[in-house]
C-alpha positions in Angstrom: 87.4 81.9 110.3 83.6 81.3 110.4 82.8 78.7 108.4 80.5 78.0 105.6 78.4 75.3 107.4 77.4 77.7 110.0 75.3 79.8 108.0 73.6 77.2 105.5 72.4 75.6 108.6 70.3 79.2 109.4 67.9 78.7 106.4 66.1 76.1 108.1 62.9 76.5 110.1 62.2 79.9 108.4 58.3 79.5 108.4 58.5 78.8 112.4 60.9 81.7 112.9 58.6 83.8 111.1 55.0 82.4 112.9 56.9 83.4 115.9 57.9 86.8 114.9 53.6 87.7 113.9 52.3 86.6 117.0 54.7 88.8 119.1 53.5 91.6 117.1 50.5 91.7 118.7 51.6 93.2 122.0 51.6 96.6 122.5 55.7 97.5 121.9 57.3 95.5 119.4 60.2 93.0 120.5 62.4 90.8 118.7 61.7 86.7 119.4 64.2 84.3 120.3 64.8 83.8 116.4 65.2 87.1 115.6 68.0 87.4 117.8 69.7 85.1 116.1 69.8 86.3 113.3 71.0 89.6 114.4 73.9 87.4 116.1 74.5 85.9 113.0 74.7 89.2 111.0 77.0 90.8 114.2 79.4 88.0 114.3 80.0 89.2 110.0 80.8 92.5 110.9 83.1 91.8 113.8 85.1 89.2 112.0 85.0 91.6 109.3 83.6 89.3 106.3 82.3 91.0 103.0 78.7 90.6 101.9 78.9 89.7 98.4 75.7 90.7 97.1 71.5 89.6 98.2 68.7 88.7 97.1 65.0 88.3 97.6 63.7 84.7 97.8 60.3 84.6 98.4 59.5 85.7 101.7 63.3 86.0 103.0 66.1 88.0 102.2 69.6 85.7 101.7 72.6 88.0 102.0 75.4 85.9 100.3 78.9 86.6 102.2 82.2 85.5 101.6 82.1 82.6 104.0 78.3 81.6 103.1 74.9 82.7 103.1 72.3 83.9 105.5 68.1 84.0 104.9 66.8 87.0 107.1 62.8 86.7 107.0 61.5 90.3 105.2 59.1 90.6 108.2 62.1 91.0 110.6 63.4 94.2 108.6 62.2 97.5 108.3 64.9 98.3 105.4 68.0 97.3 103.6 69.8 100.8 102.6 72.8 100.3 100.2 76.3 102.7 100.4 78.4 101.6 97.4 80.6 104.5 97.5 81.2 103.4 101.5 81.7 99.4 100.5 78.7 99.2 103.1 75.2 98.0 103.2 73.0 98.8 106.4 70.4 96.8 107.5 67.9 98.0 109.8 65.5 96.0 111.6 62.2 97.1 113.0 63.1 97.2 116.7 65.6 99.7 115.7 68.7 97.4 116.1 71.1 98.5 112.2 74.5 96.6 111.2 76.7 98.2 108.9 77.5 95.3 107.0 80.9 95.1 104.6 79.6 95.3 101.3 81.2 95.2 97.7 81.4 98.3 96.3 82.6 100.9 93.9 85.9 102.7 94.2 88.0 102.4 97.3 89.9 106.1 96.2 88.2 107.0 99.6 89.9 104.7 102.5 93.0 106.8 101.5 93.5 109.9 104.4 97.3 110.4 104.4 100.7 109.7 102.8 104.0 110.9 104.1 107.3 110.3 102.4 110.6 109.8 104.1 108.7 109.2 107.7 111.5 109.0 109.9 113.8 111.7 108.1 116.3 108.7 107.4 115.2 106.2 105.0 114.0 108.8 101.7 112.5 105.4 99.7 110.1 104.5 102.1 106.9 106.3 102.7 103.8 105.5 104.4 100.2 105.8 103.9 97.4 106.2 106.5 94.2 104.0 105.1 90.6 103.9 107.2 89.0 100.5 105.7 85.7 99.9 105.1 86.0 97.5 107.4 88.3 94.9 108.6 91.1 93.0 106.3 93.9 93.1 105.5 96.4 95.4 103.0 98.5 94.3 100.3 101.1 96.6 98.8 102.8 96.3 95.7 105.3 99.2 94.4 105.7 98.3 90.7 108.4 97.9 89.4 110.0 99.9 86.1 109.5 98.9 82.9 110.9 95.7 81.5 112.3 95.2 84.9 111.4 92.3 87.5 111.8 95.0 90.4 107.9 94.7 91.5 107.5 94.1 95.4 104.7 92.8 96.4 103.9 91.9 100.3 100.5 91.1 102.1 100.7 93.1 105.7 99.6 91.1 108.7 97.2 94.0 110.5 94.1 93.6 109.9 91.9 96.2 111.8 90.2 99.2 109.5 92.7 102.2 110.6 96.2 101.0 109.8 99.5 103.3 108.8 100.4 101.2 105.7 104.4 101.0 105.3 105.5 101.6 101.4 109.4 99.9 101.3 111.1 99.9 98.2 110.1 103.2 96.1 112.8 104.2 93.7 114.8 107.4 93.8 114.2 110.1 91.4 110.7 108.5 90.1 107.0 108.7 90.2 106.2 105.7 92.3 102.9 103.5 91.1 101.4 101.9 94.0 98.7 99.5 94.6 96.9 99.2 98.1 94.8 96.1 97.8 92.2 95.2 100.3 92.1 91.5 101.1 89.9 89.1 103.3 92.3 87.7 105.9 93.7 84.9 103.5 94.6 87.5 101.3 92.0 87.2 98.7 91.5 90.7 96.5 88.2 92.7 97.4 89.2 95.4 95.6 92.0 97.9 95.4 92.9 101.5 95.2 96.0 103.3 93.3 98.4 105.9 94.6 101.8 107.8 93.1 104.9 108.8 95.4 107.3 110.9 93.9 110.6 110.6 95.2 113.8 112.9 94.8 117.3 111.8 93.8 119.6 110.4 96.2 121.8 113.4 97.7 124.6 110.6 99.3 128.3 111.8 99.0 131.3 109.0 97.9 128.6 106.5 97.2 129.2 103.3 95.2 128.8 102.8 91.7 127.2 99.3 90.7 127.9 97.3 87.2 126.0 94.0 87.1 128.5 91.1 84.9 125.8 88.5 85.3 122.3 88.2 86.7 120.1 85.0 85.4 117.0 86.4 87.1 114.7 83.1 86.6 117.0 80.8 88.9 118.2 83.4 91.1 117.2 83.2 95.1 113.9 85.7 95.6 114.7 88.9 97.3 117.2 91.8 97.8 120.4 92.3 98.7 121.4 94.4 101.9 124.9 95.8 101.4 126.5 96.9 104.7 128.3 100.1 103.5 130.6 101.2 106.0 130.6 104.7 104.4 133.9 106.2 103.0 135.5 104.7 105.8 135.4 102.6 108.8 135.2 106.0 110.9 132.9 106.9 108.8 128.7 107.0 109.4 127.3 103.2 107.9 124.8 103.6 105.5 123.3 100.9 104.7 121.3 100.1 101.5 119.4 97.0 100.0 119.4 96.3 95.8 117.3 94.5 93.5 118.2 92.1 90.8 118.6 95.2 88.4 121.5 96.9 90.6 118.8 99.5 91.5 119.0 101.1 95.0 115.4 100.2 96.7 116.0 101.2 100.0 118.3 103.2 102.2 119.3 104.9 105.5 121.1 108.1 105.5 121.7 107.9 109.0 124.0 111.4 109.4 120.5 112.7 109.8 119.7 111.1 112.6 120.7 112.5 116.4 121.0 109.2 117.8 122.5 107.0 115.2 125.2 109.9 113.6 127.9 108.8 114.2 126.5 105.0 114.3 129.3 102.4 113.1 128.1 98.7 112.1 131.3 96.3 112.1 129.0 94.1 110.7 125.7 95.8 108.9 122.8 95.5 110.4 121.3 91.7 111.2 117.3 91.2 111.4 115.7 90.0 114.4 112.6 87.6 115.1 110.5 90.8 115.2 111.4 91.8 112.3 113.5 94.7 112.9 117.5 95.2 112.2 120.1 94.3 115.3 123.5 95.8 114.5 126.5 96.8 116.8 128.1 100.4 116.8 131.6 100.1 116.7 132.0 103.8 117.5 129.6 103.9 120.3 130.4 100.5 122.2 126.8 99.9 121.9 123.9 97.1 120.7 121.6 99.0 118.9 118.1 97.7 117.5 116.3 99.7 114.3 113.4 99.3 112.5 112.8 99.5 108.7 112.8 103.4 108.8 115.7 104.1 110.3 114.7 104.7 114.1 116.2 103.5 116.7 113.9 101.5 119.0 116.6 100.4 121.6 120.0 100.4 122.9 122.3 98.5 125.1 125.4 100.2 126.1 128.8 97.5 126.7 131.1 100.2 128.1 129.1 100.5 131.3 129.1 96.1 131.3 133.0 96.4 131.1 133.3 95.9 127.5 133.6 97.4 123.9 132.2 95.9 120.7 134.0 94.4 118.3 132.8 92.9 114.8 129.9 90.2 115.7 126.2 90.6 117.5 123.6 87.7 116.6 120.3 86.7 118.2 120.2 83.4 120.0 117.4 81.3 119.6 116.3 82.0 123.7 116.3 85.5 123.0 119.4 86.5 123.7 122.0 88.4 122.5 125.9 86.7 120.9 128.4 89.3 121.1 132.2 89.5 120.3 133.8 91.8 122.0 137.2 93.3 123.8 136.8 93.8 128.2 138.3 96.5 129.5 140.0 95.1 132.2 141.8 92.0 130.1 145.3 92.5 130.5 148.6 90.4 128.7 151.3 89.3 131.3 153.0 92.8 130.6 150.2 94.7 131.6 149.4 95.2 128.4 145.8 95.0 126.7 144.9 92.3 125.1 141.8 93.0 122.6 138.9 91.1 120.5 139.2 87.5 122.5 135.9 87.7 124.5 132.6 86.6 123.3 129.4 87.6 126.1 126.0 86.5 126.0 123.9 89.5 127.1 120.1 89.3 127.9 118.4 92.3 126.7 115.1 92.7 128.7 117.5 92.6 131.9 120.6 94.2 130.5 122.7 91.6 132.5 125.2 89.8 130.6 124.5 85.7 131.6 127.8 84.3 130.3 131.1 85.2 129.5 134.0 83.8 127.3 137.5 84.8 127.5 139.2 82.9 124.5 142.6 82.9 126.3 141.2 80.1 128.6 140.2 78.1 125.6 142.6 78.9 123.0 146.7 78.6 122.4 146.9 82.6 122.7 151.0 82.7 122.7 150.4 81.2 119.3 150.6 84.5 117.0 153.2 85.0 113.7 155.6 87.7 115.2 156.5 88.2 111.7 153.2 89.2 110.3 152.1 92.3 108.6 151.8 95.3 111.7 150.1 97.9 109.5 147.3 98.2 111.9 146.4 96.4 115.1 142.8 96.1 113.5 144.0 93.8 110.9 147.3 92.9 111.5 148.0 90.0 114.3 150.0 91.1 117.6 150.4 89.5 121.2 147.5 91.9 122.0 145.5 91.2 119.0 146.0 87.5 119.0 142.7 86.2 118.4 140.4 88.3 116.6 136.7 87.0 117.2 134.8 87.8 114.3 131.8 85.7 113.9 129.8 83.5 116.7 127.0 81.9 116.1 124.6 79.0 117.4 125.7 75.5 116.8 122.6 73.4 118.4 123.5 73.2 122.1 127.2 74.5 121.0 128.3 77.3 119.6 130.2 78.3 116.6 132.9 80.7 116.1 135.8 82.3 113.7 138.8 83.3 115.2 140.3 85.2 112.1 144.2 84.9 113.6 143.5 80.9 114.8 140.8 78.9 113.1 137.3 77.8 113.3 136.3 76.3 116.7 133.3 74.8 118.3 133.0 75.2 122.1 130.1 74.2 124.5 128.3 76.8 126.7 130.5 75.8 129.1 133.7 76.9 127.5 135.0 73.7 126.3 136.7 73.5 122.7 135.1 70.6 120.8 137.5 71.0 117.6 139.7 74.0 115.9 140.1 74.1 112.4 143.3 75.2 112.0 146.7 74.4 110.3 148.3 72.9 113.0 151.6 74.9 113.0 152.2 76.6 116.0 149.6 74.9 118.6 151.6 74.1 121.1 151.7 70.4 122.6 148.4 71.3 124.6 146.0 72.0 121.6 147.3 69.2 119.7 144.4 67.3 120.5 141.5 69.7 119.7 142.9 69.9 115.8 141.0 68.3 113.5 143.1 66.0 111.1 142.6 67.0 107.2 140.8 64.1 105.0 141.2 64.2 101.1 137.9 63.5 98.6 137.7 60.0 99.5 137.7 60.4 103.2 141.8 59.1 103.9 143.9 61.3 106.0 146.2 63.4 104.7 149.6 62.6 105.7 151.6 65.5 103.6 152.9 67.4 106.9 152.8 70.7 104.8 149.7 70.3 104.3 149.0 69.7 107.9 151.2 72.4 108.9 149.8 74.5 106.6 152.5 75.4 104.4 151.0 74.2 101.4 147.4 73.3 100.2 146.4 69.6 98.9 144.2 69.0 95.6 141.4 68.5 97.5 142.0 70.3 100.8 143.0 73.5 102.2 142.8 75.3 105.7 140.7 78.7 106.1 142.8 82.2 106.8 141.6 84.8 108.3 138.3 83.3 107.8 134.1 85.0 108.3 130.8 84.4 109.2 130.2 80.4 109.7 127.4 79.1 108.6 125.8 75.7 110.0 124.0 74.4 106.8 121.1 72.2 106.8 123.3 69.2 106.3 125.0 69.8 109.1 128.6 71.0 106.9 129.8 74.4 107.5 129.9 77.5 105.0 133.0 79.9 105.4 134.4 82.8 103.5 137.8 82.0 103.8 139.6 85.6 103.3 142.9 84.0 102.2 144.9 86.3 104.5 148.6 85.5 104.9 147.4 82.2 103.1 149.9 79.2 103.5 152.0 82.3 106.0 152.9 84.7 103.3 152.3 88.1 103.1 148.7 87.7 101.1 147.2 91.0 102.7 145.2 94.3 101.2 146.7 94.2 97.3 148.8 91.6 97.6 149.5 90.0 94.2 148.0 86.8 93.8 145.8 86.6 97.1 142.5 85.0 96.4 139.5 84.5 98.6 136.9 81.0 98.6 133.8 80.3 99.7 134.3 76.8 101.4 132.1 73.8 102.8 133.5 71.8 105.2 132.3 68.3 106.6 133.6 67.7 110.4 133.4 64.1 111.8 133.6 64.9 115.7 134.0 61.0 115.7 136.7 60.7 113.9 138.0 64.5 114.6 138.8 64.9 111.3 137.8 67.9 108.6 136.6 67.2 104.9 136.4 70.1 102.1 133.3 69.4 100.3 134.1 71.9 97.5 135.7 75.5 97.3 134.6 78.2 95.1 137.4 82.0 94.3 140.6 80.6 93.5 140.0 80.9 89.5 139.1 84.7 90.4 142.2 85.9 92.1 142.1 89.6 92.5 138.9 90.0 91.1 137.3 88.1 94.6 140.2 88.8 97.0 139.2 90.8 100.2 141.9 90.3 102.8 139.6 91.2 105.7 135.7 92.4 105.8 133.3 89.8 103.7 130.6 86.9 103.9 128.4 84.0 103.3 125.5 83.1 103.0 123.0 79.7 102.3 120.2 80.8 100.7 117.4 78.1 101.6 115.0 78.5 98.4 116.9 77.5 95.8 119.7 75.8 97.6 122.2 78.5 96.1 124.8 80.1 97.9 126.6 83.7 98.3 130.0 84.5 97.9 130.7 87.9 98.9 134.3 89.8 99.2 133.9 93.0 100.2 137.3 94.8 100.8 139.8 95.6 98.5 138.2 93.4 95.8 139.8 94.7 92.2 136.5 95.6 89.5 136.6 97.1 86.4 136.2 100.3 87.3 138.5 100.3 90.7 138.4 98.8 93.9 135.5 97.6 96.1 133.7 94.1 96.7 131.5 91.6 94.7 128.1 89.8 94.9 128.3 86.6 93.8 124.8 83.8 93.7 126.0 80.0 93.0 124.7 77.1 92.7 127.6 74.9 94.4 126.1 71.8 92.5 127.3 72.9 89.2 129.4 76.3 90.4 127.7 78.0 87.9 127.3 82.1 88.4 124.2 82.7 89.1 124.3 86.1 90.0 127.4 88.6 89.7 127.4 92.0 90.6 130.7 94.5 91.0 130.7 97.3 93.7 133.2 100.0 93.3 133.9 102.3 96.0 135.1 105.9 96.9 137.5 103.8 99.9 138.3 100.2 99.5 135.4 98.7 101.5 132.3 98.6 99.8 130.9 96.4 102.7 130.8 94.5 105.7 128.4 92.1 104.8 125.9 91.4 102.2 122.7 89.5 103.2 119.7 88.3 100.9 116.0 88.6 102.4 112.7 89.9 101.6 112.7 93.9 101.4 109.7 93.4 104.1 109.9 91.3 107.2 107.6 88.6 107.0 105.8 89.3 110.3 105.2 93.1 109.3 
């Protein structure tokens, strides 16, 4: 940023500058002094760092051309003419040795930096559109779609580009409505120069079996800022994911209807899509074995394919904080004792500028995997525990130096890079001698150990405890506690699976004192709800940082007043008051994988 005190400090010594400039008028071909010069420098150095001249004036025998950033006095003898463009946002200034700048000028209407607008870009995302603009100069663009009437659904987001040809992304247009945007051109803090006013009419949404929404409770003033993105699996889990995001309202703001594209058709994300530093989405394709990463439109920028690396994807891919990529997976080759294959017990870390996976973990080497329920529900491998499905990674993520993990059929552990278990929490029935020591021991509200061996076991729950079943997505809060959705499947070892009466699901914080290796539950949020938030498998959490609330979000099998499907809940877990409850009925039971709350645009777009 040039600053003010640069510029001020050119008014000085104007009667020299000019003395100079008369006597080197006297030779035969006219040539700019030393002072002249600078001023031309002066005046260049505005137009490259692309700073708006306000207005000038004549004082005296000087011109002072006030700019955003501060003012420069040009002597009238150094200029052969000042020419103003409104209609351009320019003013040229021409000196007498010929040298002009096209300086950045307030002007009139900026109808004119708009050359193009295309809807629906990519072919896959019909709410997005985007807008080719040639500035008057440089800045930056803010866009804000506006939201309906009597609605809060405005989005408003200041673009980072800032040279004077940019392709301006619009994100978040509704379906089935004249769009009003604003494109509103900005110095590079963001201040408004001026702005200019486009419509975008969209079409109805043409999606089959999609979910119908019905909003119980949505206090909009003390709800966390931003959408939500609903991982729909589609009318299946074989089915194409399309993936949408909502606004406060229940309205559908943006969408990929990927059965259009060629490369992402039959695309399956076991967990939604995730997004990256760079502001783009990382998912995994459960179909396709593959890591897959897509920007806001829909395209896919880049794939990684696990069956050539000896693997196939299952449920969980997160970006590390060195760049690299978590993933939960099954390898080919790992066999049972039988010959058998055993499935979902590896987690890889895989690099993805080299394509080389750094680090592999094979659960069975670090957890009791002859400890399964023989008796359990064997409806489907997928959700149901066998000897080959013992484990069931479904969530890793980073834990400082350590790393984080649910293991939906055994508990939720903390291992080092590597591979040694720190703690499992777990109901200790069924670890074998072994394990023993890796359990962390239950505490009540006032910190004592619970000495209740059903409760230990897991049999039975305490007043101010209970284990985690068939538990999702850990979250490492700020405090250091950890967030789970604790599914409540085969809760306490009964049959509490898809319909079961009297499953319920919680959203839990736990406190762990490596110390002391025991477990604290902090509070618990679902049992009131029963049915109405129990999703056997599937679902999330989430710690939203703003306002310090938190997500509770069952997504399979949940019963709503209209049929069957999930539910987005927003709490604040100091008073558990509902914040923010919306139902999702579906054409199958899943209505999603995950939900996640974030700004429509990426902050570094």
């Amino acid at each position: 940023m040039i600053g003010k005190r640069v510029f001020f400090g050119l008014k000085t010594g104007l009667l020299g500058f000019a003395f100079l400039f008369f006597i080197a008028c006297k030779k035969d071909k006219l040539e700019l002094p030393a002072a002249g010069i600078e001023f031309q420098n002066s005046l260049e150095n505005m137009v490259n760092h692309g700073v708006l001249l306000q207005s000038y004036v004549k004082e005296n025998e000087n011109y002072v051309f006030h700019f955003e950033t501060g003012d420069i006095s040009v002597p009238q003898a150094l200029l052969l003419n000042i020419q103003e463009q409104p209609d351009l946002w320019k003013t040229v200034v021409n000196f007498k040795d010929k040298t002009s700048f096209s300086l950045l000028s307030k002007g009139n209407s900026l109808d004119f930096i708009v050359k193009d607008k295309e809807l629906n870009p990519s072919g896959y995302n019909p709410l997005s559109a985007t807008v080719e603009v040639l500035l008057p100069g440089r800045g930056r663009v803010e866009v804000i779609v506006e939201g309906k009437p009597g609605t809060t659904g405005t989005i408003k987001h200041l673009l980072t580009a800032s040279n004077p040809r940019q392709v301006i992304p619009v994100l978040g247009l509704y379906a089935d409505y004249n769009n009003q945007v604003d494109l509103v051109f900005t110095d590079m803090e963001g201040k408004e120069r001026g702005r200019t006013h486009i419509q975008i009419k969209t079409a109805a949404l043409d999606v089959k079996a999609f979910p119908t929404f019905q909003t119980i409770v949505a206090q909009k003033d003390k709800m966390e800022p931003g959408f939500n993105l609903v991982s729909y699996p589609g009318e299946s889990e074989l089915d194409v994911s399309c993936p949408y995001m909502l606004d406060a309202e229940g309205e559908v703001r943006w969408i990929l209807l990927l059965k259009a594209s060629p490369k992402l058709q039959r695309f399956a994300a076991s967990i939604g899509l995730k997004r990256m530093k760079n502001g783009n989405f990382l998912s995994g394709d459960g179909q396709g074995s593959r890591i897959v990463e897509i920007d806001m439109f829909g395209n896919l920028v880049k794939e990684w394919d696990l069956l050539k690396l000896g693997y196939t994807f299952h449920h969980e891919v997160t970006e590390a904080a060195n760049g690299n990529y978590l993933i939960t997976v099954s390898k080919s080759a790992a066999r049972l004792r039988n010959g058998k294959p055993r499935i979902n017990d590896h987690i890889i870390e895989l690099n993805p500028l080299s394509g080389v996976v750094e680090k592999e973990w094979d659960l069975a080497n670090m957890l009791d995997s002859s400890r399964y329920d023989h008796g359990a529900d064997q409806a489907g491998i997928n959700y149901s525990q066998t000897a080959g499905n013992w484990a069931h990674n479904n969530s890793i993520a980073a834990m400082g130096n350590d790393f984080l993990a649910t293991v939906r059929f055994q508990g939720i552990m903390s291992f080092t890079r590597g591979g040694a278990v720190k703690w499992v929490i777990s109901p200790h029935k069924g670890w074998s001698s072994g394990y023993q020591q890796l359990l962390l021991s239950p505490v009540d509200g006032q910190g004592k150990l619970i000495t209740d061996e059903k409760v230990i076991s897991g049999e039975t729950a305490h007043p101010d405890f209970d284990w985690s079943w068939g538990m999702h997505t850990p979250v490492l809060m700020p405090n250091g506690n950890i967030l789970v959705f604790d599914n409540g499947y085969n809760r306490h070892f009964k049959d509490q699976t898809l319909g079961s009466s009297g499953g319920y699901s919680r959203i839990v914080e736990y406190k762990v004192d490596e110390a002391k290796k025991t477990v604290q539950q902090v509070w618990a949020y679902g049992e009131s709800r029963g049915a109405n938030g129990f999703s056997a498998a599937l679902s999330g959490v989430q710690y939203l940082s703003q306002t310090g609330h938190v997500m509770f979000c069952p997504g399979m099998g949940v019963k709503t007043n209209k049929g069957l499907g999930g539910r987005i809940v927003e709490l604040d877990p100091k008073t558990k008051e509902v914040i923010y409850d919306l139902e999702i009925t579906a054409p199958s039971v899943s209505a999603f994988h995950r939900v996640t709350r974030m700004s429509i645009y990426p902050d570094n777009m």
